[in-house]
N, C-alpha and C positions, 0 to 999 in steps of 0.2 A: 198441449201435446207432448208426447215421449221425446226427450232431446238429451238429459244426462248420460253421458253413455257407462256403461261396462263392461269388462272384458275379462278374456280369459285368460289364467295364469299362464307363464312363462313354462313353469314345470307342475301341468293337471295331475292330480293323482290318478291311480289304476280303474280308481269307482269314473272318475271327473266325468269322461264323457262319453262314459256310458249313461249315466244319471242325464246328461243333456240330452242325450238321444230319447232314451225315455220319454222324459218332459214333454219336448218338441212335436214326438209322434202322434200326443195327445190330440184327440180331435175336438176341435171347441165347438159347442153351441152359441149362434147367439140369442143376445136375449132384445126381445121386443115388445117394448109394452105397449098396451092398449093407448089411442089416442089420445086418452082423456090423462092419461097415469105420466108423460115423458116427463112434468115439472120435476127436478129434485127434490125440493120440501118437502111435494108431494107423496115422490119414493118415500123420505126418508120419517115424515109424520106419520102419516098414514100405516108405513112397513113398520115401525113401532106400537102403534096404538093398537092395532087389528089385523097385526099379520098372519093369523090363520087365515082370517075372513077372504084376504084379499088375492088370492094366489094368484088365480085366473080369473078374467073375466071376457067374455064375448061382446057384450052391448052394453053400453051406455046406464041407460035406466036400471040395468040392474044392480048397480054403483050405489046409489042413492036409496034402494032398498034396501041393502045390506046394510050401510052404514048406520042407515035412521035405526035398525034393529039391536046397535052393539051396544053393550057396556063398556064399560071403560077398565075392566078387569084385566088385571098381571098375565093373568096364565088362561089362554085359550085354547089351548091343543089340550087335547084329552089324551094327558100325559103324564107320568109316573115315574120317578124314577126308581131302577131296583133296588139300590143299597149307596148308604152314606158311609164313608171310611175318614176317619180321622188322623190326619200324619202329622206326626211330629217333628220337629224341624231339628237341625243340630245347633241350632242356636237359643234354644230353650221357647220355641213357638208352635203354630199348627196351623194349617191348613185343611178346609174340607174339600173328599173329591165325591163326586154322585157318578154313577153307576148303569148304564143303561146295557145289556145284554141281549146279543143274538142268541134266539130261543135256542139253538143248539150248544149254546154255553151253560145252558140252564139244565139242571135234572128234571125227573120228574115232580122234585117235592118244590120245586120250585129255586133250588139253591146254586151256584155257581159246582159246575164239575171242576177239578186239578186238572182233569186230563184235555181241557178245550185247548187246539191249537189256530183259532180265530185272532187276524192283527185287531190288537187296539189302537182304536183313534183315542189321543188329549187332545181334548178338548180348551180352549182359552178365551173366557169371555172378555169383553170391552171396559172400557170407564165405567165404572160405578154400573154396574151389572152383575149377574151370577148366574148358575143353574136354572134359576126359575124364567131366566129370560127365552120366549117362544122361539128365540133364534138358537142359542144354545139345544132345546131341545129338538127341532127338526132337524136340526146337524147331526143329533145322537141319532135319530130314525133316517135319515139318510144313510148312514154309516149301516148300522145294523142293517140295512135292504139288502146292502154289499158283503154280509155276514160276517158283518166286524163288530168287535164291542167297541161300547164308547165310555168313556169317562171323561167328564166336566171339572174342569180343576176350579174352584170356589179361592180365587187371590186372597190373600192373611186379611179378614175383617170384612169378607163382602158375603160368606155365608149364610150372615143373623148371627153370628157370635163375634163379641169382638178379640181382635188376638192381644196376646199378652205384653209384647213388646212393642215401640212407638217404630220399627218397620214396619211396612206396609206392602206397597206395590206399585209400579211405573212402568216404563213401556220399555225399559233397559236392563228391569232386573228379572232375573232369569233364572238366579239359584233354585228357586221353588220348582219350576217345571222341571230342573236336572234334577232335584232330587227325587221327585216323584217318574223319571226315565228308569234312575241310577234303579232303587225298588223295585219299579216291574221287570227290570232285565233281571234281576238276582232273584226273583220271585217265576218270572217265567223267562227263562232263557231262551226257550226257542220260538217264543213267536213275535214275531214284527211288528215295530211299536210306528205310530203314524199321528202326525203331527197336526191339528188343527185349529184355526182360530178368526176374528173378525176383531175389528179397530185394534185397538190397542193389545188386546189378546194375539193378534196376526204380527202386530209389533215384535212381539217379545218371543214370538217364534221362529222369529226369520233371523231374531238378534241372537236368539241362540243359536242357530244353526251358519250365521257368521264364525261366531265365536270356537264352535265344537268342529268346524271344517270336516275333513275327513275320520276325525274321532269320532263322528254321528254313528260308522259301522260300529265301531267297537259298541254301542249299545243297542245296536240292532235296529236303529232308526232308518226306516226304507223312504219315507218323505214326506210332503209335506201339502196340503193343500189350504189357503187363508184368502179373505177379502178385505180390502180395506186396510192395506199396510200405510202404518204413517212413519213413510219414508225420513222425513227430515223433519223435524218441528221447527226449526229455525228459519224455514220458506212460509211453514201454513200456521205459527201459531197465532197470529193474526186474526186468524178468522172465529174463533171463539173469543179472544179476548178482548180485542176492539169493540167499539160500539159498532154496530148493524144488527140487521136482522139474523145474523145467522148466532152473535154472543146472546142477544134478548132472547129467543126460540131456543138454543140448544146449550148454548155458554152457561148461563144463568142455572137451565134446569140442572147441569150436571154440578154445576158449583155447588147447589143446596142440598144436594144427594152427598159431595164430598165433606160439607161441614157436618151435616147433621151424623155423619158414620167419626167424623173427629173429635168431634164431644163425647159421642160416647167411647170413644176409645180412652180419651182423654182422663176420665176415671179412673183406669185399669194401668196406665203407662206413666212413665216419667218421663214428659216432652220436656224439652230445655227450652220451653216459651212459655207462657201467660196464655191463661185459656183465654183470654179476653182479645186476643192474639188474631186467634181464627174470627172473631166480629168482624174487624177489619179487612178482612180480605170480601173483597171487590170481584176479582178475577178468580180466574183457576190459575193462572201463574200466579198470582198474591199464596195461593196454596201450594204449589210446586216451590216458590222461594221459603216459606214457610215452613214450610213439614220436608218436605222429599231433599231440599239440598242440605238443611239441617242434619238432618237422620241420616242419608246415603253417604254423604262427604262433598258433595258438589258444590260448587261456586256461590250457583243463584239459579236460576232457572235456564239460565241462556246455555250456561254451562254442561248443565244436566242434558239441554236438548242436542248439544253438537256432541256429547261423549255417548249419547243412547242413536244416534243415528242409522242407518243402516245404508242410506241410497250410494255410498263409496264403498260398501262395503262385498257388494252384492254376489261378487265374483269366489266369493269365500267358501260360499255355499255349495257343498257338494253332494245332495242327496238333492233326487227331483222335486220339485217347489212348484207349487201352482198360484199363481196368484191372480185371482177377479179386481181389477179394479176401476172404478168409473171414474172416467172425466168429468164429470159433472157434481162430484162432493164436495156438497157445502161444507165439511169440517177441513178441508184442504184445498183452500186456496190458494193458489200463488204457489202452489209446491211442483217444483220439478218433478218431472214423472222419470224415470228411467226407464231405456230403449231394450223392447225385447229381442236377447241376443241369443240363437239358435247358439251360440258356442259353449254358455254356460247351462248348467241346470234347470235353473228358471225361468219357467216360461208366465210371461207376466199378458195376464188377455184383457187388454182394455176396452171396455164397453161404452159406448156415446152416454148409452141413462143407467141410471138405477139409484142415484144419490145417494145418501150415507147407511150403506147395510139393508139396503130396501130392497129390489129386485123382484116389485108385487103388481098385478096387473097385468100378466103375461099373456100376448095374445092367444090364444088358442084360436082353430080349427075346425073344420069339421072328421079331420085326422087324428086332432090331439086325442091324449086321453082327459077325459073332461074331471072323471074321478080321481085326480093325480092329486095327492092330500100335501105336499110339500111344495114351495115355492121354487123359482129357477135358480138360484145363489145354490145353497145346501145339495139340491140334486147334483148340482157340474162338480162340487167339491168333492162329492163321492165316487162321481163316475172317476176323475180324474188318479182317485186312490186306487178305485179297481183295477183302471189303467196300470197303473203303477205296479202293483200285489199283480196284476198277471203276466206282465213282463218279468220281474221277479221270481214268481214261482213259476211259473210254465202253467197256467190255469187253463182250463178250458176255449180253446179256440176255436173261431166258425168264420167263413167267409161268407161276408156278406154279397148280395147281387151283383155289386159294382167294382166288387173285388177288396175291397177294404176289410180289415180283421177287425172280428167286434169278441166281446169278450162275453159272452152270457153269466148274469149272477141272478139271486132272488127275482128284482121286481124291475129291472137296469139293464139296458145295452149298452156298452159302451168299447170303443168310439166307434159311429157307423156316423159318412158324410151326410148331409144334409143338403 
């Protein structure tokens, strides 16, 4: 349960607690999953393998006919993205970002207009993940429902090409995403840039927005919605690296996605180790001691995990923050949670299930919409943006029956009580 606490500063800036008010106003959904779906493995296997498949389900048996039907394929959403952009980094590297557009940003010949003034969502994917991950792409079509562009930042070495230099990426470094801010504010200066992400991606977002404080206006950053923040690695990194089930099932798989993207970097850089280096390693901290405190300056791993932290840091953040996160994730165990404090920005909505980035299974109704093509995670990240972008601009307001303001956009109400 929530017990670390946070607080607000001494002297809030002019934004501080208006951004808290924001937040807080947010109306949250919860989520509840079908009987058969509360396991977290379950979440978090299943919301991997077959996350289009799984969104909602009503009964039982119809679990077991979907399933028996799927492949085991990467990319299930019948999904595209518009355009790959290549940036170059100031340290002589690159980064790719992919592109997803609200049709009103599009021309007719199909091409981006200069003149769209639609917020873009960054996007930040997880561990050893990218673009092509079905969770990254129903975030971009969430977004775009809310008539926002989205753009997927692809971390140095995880879009199919490897980068040039033996930096990489961690859950503390953050240059890459300011620089790719710093660009669209000098590229589009007046429209509002929004911040998105899960596991480690949601890490590195909230570490920047520690960091950047009150300078987040100065580039036009209006906030921030993520799941799965790994507050403290020095509480849950245990839980991947120890022996149990959750290092065997989830440790292991990402270790071998980490070596096998090392070797081939490994050709291309000058590591100050022995490729024979990476065999040895056991763990994902064998790799974090390895490559990331090597290459970054940091101690050893332990060191890396107490100077990329954020759960002390919380209070820093001054643009509104939404954060989903479940009790019940297996990649963070033993991690203190931090308490959600109406004074600051961040309003953090902890959920009993949904295990790691899962949130598949959702009860429906005979109310719901049973056609609703994106899972419950992605949708609440969105409403909470529009949230946001209509407090912000002064968007379109309607009262709802009970007297609550709901914000109408594309295909989204948001926030109406429940």
């Amino acid at each position: 349960m929530p017990v670390s606490k946070s607080s607000k500063p001494a002297t809030p800036s002019k934004h501080y607690e208006n951004a808290a008010r924001i937040s807080h106003s947010f109306v949250t959904q919860p989520f509840r999953p079908s009987w058969f779906a509360s396991n977290p493995h379950f979440q978090t296997i299943v919301g991997t393998l077959f996350r289009k498949e799984t969104m909602y389900s009503s009964q039982f048996f119809n679990v077991t006919e979907k399933l028996s039907s799927f492949s085991l394929s990467k990319n299930k959403l019948p999904f595209q993205w518009d355009r790959r952009e290549r940036v170059e980094t100031l340290d002589g590297d690159f980064f790719h970002v992919d592109w997803k557009f609200h049709p009103r940003s599009l021309s007719t010949e199909g091409s981006t207009t200069s003149v769209s003034s639609a917020p873009i969502v960054l996007i930040c994917h997880g561990l050893e993940t990218n673009s092509n991950s079905p969770l990254c792409q129903e975030m971009a079509v969430a977004f775009n429902k809310q008539r926002m562009d989205a753009a997927c930042i692809n971390f140095r070495g995880c879009s199919g090409v490897p980068n040039l230099t033996p930096k990489g990426y961690h859950v503390g470094y953050t240059d890459d995403l300011l620089w790719q801010i710093q660009l669209l504010n000098q590229q589009y200066p007046q429209r509002r840039i929004y911040l998105a992400g899960f596991s480690l991606g949601a890490g590195v977002v909230t570490k920047l927005l520690t960091e950047l404080q009150d300078e987040a206006y100065k580039f036009n950053i209006a906030g921030a919605a993520v799941n799965a923040v790994p507050f403290d690695l020095t509480q849950s990194s245990a839980s991947l690296n120890e022996d149990g089930f959750a290092k065997r099932v989830y440790g292991d798989r990402i270790l071998k996605s980490m070596k096998q993207r090392l070797y081939q970097q490994y050709e291309m850089c000058d590591f100050p180790f022995d490729r024979a280096e990476i065999d040895r390693c056991q763990t994902i901290m064998d790799v974090e001691n390895l490559v990331i405190a090597s290459t970054f300056g940091f101690d050893d791993a332990w060191d890396y995990y107490d100077k990329c932290k954020t759960i002390d840091k919380l209070d820093l953040v001054c643009v509104p923050q939404y954060i989903i996160q479940s009790l019940d994730d297996p990649f963070f165990e033993g991690m203190q949670y931090p308490d959600n404090n109406p004074e600051i920005p961040i309003h953090i909505h902890y959920t009993e299930f949904g295990g790691h980035c899962g949130y598949i299974f959702k009860q429906v109704t005979q109310a719901s919409n049973d056609e609703m093509e994106l899972s419950w995670m992605p949708v609440q990240l969105a409403r909470f943006l529009a949230h946001v972008e209509a407090n912000t601009s002064g968007g379109d307001k309607q009262q709802t029956k009970n007297g609550a303001t709901s914000f109408t956009t594309d295909a989204l109400v948001v926030p109406t009580k429940r």
